[in-house]
LUMDO-496170 format. One line per field, with one value per residue (C-alpha): residue in three letters; z negated, y negated, x. Coordinates in steps of 0.05 Angstrom, whole numbers, plus 32768, in hexadecimal, padded with zeros to 4 digits. Layout:
<sites>
residuo c(ALA; ...)
w c(Z; ...)
v c(Y; ...)
u c(X; ...)
</sites>
This chain:
<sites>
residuo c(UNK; UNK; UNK; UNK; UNK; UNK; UNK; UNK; UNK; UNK; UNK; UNK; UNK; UNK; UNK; UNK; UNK; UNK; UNK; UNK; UNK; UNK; UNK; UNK; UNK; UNK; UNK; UNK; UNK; UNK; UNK; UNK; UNK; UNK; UNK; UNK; UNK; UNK; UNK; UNK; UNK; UNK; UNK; UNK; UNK; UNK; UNK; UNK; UNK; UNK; UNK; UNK; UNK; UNK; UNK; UNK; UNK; UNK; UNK; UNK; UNK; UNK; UNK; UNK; UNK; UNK; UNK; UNK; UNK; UNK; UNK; UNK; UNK; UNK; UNK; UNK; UNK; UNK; UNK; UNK; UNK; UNK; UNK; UNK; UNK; UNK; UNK; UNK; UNK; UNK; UNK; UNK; UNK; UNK; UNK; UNK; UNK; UNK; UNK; UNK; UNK; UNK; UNK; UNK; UNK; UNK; UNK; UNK; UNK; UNK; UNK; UNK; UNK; UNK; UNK; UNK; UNK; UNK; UNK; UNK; UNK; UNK; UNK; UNK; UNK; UNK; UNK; UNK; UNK; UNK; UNK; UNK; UNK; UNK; UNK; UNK; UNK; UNK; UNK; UNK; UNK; UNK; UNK; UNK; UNK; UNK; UNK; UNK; UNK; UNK; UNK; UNK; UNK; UNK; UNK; UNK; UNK; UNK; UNK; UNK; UNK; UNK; UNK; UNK; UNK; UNK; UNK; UNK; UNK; UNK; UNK; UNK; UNK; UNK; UNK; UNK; UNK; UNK; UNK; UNK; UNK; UNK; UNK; UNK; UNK; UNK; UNK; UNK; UNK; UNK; UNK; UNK; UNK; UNK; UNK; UNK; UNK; UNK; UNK; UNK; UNK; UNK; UNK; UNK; UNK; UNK; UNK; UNK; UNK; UNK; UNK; UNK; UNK; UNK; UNK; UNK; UNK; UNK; UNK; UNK; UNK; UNK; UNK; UNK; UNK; UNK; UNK; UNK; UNK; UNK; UNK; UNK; UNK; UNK; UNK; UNK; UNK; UNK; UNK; UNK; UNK; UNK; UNK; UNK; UNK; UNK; UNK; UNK; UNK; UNK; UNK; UNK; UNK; UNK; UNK; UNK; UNK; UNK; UNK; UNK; UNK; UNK; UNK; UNK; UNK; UNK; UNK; UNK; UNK; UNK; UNK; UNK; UNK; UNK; UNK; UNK; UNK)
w c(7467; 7487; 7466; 7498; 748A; 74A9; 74B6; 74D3; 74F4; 74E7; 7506; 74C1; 7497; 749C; 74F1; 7512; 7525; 74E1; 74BC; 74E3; 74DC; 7493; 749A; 74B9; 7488; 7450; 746C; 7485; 74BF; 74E4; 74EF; 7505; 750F; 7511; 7548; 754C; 7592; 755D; 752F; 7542; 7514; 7509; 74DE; 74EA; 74E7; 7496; 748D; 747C; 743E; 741C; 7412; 7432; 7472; 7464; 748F; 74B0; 74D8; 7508; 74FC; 7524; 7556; 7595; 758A; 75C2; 75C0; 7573; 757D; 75BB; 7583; 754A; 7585; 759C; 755A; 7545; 7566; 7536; 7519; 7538; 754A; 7557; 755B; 7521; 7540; 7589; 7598; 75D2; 75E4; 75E7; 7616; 7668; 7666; 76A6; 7683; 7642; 765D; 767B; 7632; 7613; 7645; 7645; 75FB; 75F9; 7630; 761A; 75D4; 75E5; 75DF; 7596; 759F; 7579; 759A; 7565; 7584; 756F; 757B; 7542; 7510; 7524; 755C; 7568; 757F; 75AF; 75CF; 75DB; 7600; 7626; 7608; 75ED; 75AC; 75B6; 75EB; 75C5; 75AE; 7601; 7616; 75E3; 7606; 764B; 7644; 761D; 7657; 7683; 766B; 7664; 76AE; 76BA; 768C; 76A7; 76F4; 7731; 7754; 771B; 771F; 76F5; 76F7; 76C1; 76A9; 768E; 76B0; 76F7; 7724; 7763; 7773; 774D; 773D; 76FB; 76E4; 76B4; 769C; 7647; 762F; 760B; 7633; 7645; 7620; 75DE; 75A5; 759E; 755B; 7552; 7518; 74F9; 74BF; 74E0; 74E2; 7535; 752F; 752B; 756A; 7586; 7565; 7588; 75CF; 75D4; 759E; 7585; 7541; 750E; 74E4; 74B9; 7480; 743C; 7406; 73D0; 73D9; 73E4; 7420; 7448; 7439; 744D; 748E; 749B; 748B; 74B4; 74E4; 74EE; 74EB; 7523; 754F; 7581; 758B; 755A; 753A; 750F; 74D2; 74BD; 748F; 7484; 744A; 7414; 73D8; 73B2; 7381; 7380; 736F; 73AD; 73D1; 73BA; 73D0; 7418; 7417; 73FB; 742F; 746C; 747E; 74A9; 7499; 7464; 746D; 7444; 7454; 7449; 7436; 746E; 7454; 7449; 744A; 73FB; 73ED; 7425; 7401; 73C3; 73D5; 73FB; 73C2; 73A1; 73DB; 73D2; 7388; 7391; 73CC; 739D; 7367; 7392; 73AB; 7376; 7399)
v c(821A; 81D8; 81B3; 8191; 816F; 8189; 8150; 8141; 8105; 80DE; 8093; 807E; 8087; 8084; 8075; 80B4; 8088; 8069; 80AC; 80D6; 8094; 809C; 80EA; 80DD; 80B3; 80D7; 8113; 8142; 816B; 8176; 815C; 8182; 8169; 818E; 8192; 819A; 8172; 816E; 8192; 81B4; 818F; 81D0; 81E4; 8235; 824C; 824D; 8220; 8255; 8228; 8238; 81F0; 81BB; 81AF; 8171; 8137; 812F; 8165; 8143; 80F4; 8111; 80E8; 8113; 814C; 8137; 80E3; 80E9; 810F; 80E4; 80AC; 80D1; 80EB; 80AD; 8087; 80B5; 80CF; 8113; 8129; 8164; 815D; 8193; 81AB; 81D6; 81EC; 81DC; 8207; 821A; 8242; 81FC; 81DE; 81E3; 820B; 81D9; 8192; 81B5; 81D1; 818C; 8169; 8191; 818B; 813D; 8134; 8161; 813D; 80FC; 810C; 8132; 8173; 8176; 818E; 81D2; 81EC; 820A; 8235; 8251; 826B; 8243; 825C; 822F; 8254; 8223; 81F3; 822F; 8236; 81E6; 81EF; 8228; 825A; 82A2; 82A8; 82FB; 82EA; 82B2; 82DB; 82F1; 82AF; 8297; 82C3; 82BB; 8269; 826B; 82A7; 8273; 8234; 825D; 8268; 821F; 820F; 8238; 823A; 820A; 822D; 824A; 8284; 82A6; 82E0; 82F4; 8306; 82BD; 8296; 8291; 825F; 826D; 8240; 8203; 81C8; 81A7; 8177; 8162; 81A9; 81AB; 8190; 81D3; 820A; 823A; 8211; 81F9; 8232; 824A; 8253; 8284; 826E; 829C; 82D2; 8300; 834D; 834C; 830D; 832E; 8346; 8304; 82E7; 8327; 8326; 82D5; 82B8; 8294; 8297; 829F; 8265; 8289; 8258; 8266; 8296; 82AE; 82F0; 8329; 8346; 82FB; 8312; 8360; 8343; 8319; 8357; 837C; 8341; 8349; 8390; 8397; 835E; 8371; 8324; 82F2; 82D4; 82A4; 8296; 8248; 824A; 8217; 81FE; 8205; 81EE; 81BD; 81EB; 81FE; 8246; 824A; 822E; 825C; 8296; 8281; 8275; 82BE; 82DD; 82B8; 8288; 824F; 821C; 81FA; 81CA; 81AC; 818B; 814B; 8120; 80FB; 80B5; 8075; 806A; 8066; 80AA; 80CB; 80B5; 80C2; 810E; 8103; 80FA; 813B; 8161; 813F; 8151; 819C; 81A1; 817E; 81AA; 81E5; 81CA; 81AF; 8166)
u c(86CF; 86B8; 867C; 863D; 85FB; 85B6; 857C; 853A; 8548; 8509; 84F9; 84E9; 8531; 8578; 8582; 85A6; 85E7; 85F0; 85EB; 861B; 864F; 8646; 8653; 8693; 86AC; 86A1; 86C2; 8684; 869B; 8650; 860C; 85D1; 8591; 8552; 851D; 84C7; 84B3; 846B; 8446; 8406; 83CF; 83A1; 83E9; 83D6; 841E; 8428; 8469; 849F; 84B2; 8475; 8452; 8436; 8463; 8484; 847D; 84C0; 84B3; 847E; 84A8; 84EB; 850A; 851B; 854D; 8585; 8576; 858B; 85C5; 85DA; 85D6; 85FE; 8630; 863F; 8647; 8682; 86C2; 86CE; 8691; 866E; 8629; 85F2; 85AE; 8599; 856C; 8559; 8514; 8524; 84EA; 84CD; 84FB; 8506; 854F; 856B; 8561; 856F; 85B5; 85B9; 85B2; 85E2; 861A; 8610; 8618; 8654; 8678; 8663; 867D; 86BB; 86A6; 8689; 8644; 862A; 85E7; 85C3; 8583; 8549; 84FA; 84DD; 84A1; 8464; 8445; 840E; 8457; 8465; 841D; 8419; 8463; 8443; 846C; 844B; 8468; 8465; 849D; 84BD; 84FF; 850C; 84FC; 8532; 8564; 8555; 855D; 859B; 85B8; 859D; 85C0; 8601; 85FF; 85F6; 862E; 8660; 864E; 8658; 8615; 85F2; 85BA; 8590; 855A; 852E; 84ED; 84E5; 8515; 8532; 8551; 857E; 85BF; 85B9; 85F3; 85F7; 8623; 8641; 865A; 8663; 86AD; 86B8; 86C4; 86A3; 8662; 8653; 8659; 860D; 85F8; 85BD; 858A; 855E; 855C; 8521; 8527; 8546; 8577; 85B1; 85A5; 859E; 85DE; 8604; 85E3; 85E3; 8608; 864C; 8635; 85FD; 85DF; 85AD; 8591; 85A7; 8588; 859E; 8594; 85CE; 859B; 85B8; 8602; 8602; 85E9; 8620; 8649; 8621; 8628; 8671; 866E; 8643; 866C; 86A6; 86B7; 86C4; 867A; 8678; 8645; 8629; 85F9; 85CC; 859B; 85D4; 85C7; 8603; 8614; 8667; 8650; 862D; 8667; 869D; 866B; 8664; 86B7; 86BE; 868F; 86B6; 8681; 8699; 866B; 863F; 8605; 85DB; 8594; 858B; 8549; 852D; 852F; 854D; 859A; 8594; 8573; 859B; 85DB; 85C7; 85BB; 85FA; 8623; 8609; 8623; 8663; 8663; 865B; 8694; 86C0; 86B2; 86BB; 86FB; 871C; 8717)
</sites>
């Protein structure tokens, strides 16, 4: 099981380069950052972690210009989205973004996807949150097609272009592994019609790991499972190893570099008590 950090990359801590150069060093094999383009002042959507929405969410530098930074400030660690809202984004630049950091970085980009929860975000985007979860398919379909085609097409309800050329085409063939976010009643189905693999955030709750069961039960390809928000706790650790989970992050405060490292080291802690290191 590899081990990777999630952050909000906010203008006001630790800068996107210098953090995934320190994740390198200490041995971390991924960085994902997370994305909101804004936050909707009127804050109607309820914030699905139950309090006040913290402010990092509405202080993030742009998805794909901090991962261009982290990307080119290393030469092994992998570097992803977790999430990209792509019901928020125009599928052509958006394929176009993604291709260019994984051949500028040599083909270590991870596209994590999702619809989001704040649908006042959606609305301002011009998206219809009822729609939101075919949206989400059509533009990923849509990106794949780009991706993997010299004169790329697509028709659907949401989506459609006829006979385009893009270039560069992603370093990784056929595209960057898509990891589906998400822990809603129908995402299952997304990670199986769309998906390389699912990157639910962790609970504890045995409801998360009959899914992934159910998951793999389900699949006629090989899926695999990231799971993200894990808490540094060894237990936790040898649970996601037993259950066949591929990878482990672990949020990290938006801050300074001396908080950052600080929480840093606690992650560090845990994997080494889990591993014996």
């Amino acid at each position: 099981m590899d081990f990777g950090i999630g952050y909000f990359p906010t203008h006001d801590g630790i800068r996107p380069d210098a953090l995934a150069r320190m994740l390198e060093e200490r041995g971390q094999d991924a960085l994902l950052f997370a994305e909101h383009t804004h936050i909707p002042a009127s804050r109607e959507s309820p914030y699905p972690g139950g309090a006040d929405l913290p402010a990092k969410y509405w202080h993030c530098y742009d998805l794909f210009v901090a991962l261009t930074s982290a990307a080119a400030a290393t030469t092994r660690l992998r570097v992803g989205s977790g999430i990209c809202l792509v019901v928020e984004r125009d599928p052509i630049i958006t394929a176009k973004e993604v291709a260019s950091i994984d051949h500028l970085s040599g083909g270590r980009f991870e596209f994590g996807v999702g619809a989001g929860w704040n649908r006042e975000e959606m609305r301002n985007h011009g998206t219809d949150p009822r729609t939101r979860m075919e949206l989400l398919r059509e533009r990923v379909e849509a990106m794949k097609a780009i991706w993997t085609q010299h004169e790329a097409s697509y028709s659907g309800d949401h989506v459609a272009f006829e006979r385009i050329w893009s270039y560069p085409k992603p370093a990784q063939r056929p595209h960057p592994p898509v990891l589906v976010g998400g822990i809603g009643r129908t995402v299952l189905d997304r990670v199986l019609a769309f998906g390389d693999a699912w990157i639910p955030n962790y609970q504890d709750d045995d409801r998360l790991f009959e899914r992934v069961a159910e998951l793999r039960s389900r699949a006629e390809r090989p899926i695999e499972v990231q799971m993200m928000s894990v808490p540094a706790d060894p237990r936790v650790l040898e649970r996601l190893r037993d259950t066949g989970i591929r990878r482990a992050l672990h949020w990290l405060p938006s801050g300074p570099e001396g908080p950052v490292e600080r929480a840093l080291e606690r992650w560090e802690e845990a994997i080494a008590d889990f591993t014996g290191g």
